[in-house]
C-alpha positions, 0 to 999 in steps of 0.5 A: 500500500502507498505511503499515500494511501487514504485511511479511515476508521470505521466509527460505529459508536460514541465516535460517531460523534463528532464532538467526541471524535474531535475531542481525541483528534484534537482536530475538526473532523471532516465529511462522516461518510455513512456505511455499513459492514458488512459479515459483521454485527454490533452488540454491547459486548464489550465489558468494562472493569468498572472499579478497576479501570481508569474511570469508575462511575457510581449509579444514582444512589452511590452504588459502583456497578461492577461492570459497564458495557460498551458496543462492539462488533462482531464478525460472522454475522446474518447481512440483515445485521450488518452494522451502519456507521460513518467512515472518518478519515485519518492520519497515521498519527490519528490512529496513535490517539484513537489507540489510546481512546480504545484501549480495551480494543484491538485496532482490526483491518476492515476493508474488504468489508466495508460497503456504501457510497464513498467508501471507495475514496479510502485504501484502508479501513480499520475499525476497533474490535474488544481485546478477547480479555474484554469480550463478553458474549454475554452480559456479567452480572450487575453489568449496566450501560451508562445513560450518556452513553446510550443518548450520544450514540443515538442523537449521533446516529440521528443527527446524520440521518432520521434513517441511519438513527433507525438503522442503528436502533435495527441493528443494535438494539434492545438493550441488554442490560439496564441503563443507568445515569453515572456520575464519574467518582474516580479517574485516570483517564488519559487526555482525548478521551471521554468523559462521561460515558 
């Protein structure tokens, strides 16, 4: 591959949003070309160490959950499953923040998987797939999934199109686990990454 080839990354989360994603990059974010993925699905199956991480959240009446949850994607999925999400472009030096941000995740190449209009314009698409020590078929006990979490996805997903917010809602959801509203009570978190989810 050419030392110019363009790269993008396959947002199908939080990065959707683009204040969240420039939050990381440290830079405006340009065009989020809609796409979907295809062989793969998206479900919440990624599975934080709540009291162990860099960022602990209580619920509402001060409990420490042990486990939050956060999307992931799978492959080996039905094609009535196949993930929406945006394509963003990005440096080389972007994906060094990006890394940083996914920390319980594995940068993956996705190329070939990758399909809609403008995806063409890109020679390499990654996406970020949970370490296996992350993974979580199923949901741990006393698992959650953050408030501001689940509403940024959404309203991002809504904000590119009333058709790409039901694709996503389609494609991903019931929850599996209760939502809850967090309030962060201790961290680590390194600079870029979010905050309040």
């Amino acid at each position: 591959m050419s030392a110019d080839a363009r790269i993008a990354v396959f947002a199908y989360g939080s990065l959707v949003a683009r204040a969240s994603a420039e939050r990381t990059l440290s830079r405006p974010v340009g065009e989020i070309t809609p796409v979907r993925l295809q062989g793969w699905r998206r479900r919440f199956s990624q599975a934080r160490d709540n009291l162990a991480c860099e960022k602990t959240f209580a619920g509402p009446g001060g409990e420490l959950p042990p486990f939050v949850l956060g999307l992931n994607i799978e492959p080996d999925a039905e094609p009535e499953e196949a993930p929406n999400g945006g394509l963003i472009e990005v440096t080389e030096p972007d994906l060094a923040a990006l890394d940083v941000r996914e920390l319980r995740y594995d940068r993956t190449d996705v190329t070939a998987a990758v399909s809609g209009p403008g995806s063409e314009r890109f020679q390499r698409v990654i996406a970020y797939v949970a370490k296996p020590e992350r993974f979580a078929p199923e949901p741990p006990a006393g698992a959650v999934i953050l408030s501001s979490y689940a509403r940024t996805i959404e309203a991002a997903f809504d904000g590119i199109s009333a058709a790409e917010g039901e694709l996503y809602r389609r494609t991903t959801l019931p929850y599996p686990a209760p939502l809850i509203e967090g309030t962060l009570v201790a961290d680590r978190i390194p600079p870029g990454n979010p905050r309040d989810w």
